[in-house]
N, C-alpha and C positions, 0 to 999 in steps of 0.2 A: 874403322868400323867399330860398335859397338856394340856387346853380346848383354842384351838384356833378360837377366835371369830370374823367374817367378817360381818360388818354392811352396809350392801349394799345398796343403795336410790336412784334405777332407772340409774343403771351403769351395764346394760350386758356384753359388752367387758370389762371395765377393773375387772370387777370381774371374767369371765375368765380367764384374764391371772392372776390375784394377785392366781387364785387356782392353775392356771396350775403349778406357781412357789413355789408357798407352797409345792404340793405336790412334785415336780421335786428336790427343793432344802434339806427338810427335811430328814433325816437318817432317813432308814425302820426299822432302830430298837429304833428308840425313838420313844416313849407310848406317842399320842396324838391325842386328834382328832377334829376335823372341823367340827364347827357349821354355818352357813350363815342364819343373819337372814333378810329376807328380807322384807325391808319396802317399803308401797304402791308397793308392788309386782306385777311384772307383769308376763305373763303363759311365754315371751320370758326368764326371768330369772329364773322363775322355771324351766324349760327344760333344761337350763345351766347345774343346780346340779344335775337333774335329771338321765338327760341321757351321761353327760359327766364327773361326778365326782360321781357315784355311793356311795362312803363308806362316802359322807358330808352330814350331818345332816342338813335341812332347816326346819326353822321357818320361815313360810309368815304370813305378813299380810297386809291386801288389804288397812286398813289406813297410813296415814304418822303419827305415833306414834312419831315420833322423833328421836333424835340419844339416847341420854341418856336413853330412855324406852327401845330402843332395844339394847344397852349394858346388860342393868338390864335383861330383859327378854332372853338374852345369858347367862348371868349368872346363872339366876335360873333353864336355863336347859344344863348345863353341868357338867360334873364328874370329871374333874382336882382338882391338888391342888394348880392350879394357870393357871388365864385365861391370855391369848394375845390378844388383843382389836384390831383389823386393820380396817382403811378404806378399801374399795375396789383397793383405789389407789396405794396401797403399794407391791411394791415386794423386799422381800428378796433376799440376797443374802445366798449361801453356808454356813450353821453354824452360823449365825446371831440370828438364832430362839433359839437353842441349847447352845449358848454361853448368849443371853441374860436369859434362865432358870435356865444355872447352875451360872449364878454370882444369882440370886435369893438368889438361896438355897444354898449357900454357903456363907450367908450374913445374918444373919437374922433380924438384925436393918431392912432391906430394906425391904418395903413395897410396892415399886412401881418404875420399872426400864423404861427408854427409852433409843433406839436405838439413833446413828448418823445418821443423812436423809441426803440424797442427789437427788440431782436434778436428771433428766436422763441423762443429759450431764455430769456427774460425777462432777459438782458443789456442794457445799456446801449448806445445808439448815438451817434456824431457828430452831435448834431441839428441846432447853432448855431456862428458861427465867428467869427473878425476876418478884415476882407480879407486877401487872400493878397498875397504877393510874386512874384517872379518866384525867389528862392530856396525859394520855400515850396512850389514845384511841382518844384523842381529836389533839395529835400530829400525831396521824398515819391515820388520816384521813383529814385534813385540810391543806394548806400552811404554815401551824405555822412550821411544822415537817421540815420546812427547816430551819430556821433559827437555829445562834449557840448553843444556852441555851438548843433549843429542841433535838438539835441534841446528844449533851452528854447527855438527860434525857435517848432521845432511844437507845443508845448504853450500857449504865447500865444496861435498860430494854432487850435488846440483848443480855447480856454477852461479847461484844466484847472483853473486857478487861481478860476475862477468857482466862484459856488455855484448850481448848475443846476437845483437843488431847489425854486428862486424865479423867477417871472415876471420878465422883464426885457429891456430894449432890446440888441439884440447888431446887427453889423454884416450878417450875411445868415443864411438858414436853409436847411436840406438840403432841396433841391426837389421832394422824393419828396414834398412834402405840405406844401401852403400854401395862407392862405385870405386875399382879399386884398377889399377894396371895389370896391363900383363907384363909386362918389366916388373913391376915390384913383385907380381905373386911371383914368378921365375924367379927369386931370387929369397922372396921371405918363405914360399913353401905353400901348401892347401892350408886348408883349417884342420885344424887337429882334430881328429873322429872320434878321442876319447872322449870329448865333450858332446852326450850324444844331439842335447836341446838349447843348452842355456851356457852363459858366460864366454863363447867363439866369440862374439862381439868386443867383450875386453880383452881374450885372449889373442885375438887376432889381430888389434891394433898394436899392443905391446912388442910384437913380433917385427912389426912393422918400423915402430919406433929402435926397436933393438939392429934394424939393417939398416940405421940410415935414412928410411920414408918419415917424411911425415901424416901425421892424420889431422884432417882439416877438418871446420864446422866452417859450411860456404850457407849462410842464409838467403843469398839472393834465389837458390834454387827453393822453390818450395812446396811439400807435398803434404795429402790430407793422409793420417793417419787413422785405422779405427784398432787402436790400441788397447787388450782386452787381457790386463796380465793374469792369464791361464795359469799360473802356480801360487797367487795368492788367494785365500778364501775369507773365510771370514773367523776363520779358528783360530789365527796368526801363528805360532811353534804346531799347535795342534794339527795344521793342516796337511800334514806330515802323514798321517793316520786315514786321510779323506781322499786326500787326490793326487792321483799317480804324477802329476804335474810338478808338482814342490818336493816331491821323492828325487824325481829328475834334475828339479833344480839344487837340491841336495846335494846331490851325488855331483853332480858338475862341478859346485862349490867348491866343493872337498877336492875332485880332481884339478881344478886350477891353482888352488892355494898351494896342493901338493907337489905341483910346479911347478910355481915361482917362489914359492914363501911368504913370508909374513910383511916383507920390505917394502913400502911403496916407492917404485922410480920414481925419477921427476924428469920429463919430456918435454911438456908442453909450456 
């Protein structure tokens, strides 16, 4: 069975529609089910599950715990043998869910798969990456990122040079939508809660790589994203100053680096 888990933070429509398509697109005879956990919950989002999606399980709670605690605490209350991590912003398409669980289990190197994202305009998204640097956040955020030298760091750091069009080992995948074992988490561990918002995504595939799993980018699965990066503004270093968001992803930064170092593996 499969625990599909929607980490919500004060998004009532589009966490309605990301269930209305869960449930519309999911085959009624694949064994899974829907947890929503709702962070700084409000009575408008409980009502959502309540009264308009009867058979999904919610977990509120009234703090902003984070995203990574309420991953973890999705976790510890579901019965799958492999959870699906979604933002609220995500909607599937037809057999995307279903195709991204049986390449799982029909893999067992893989520890941890992600979808192809796409825009709503059926553009192409960022789905898969190589670990970052500490200039590779310093390039995506400041005028450096334009210049030549920066420009092929971030395009390594993009995979452009991949062919995206084939399944394949990459070093982490964009976190809006991941689907991971219960054998590999029993074994690689939760997400790390010192990371309260940002970078569990890189730090949790590295983890992964570090036991053993691999982490896969499976295109055939593929889902819409509305991808809205909440820590950039338009101040770029300034932003710092403006929005508790890039404070966040700050401090995360800081906490990750401080944890692996400066070193980039090589995994994939």
């Amino acid at each position: 069975m499969l625990s599909i888990l929607v980490i919500n933070f004060k998004n009532p429509a589009l966490l309605r529609l990301c269930l209305k398509s869960i449930t519309t697109v999911v085959a009624p005879d694949f064994k899974h089910e829907i947890i929503v956990v709702d962070v700084a919950s409000s009575i408008e989002t409980s009502n959502i599950v309540r009264e308009e999606f009867k058979g999904v399980k919610l977990l509120s709670f009234k703090e902003n715990i984070g995203f990574t605690r309420g991953v973890n605490e999705g976790i510890k209350n579901s019965q799958g043998d492999a959870y699906l991590i979604l933002n609220p912003d995500i909607v599937p398409l037809r057999g995307s869910i279903e195709g991204l669980y049986n390449y799982l289990k029909n893999n067992s190197d893989a520890g941890m798969v992600g979808p192809r994202l796409l825009n709503f305009d059926g553009t192409p998204q960022n789905s898969c990456f190589k670990f970052p640097t500490l200039l590779t956040l310093l390039f995506r955020r400041t005028f450096l990122g334009r210049l030549p030298f920066a420009r092929k760091g971030l395009e390594h750091f993009l995979m452009k040079n991949s062919d995206l069009s084939k399944d394949h080992p990459v070093d982490w995948l964009m976190g809006s939508a991941l689907l991971v074992s219960r054998k590999a988490v029993s074994k690689v561990g939760l997400m790390d809660e010192r990371l309260f918002l940002y970078m569990n995504d890189v730090d949790w595939p590295r983890q992964f790589w570090e036991n053993g799993y691999k982490v896969v980018y499976y295109p055939e699965s593929v889902m819409y994203h509305y991808h809205k990066r909440e820590s950039k503004g338009y101040f770029l270093l300034l932003d710092i100053f403006y929005k508790k968001e890039t404070r966040w992803h700050l401090k995360d930064a800081i906490t990750y680096f401080k944890k692996h170092g400066l070193k980039i593996p090589r995994y994939s």
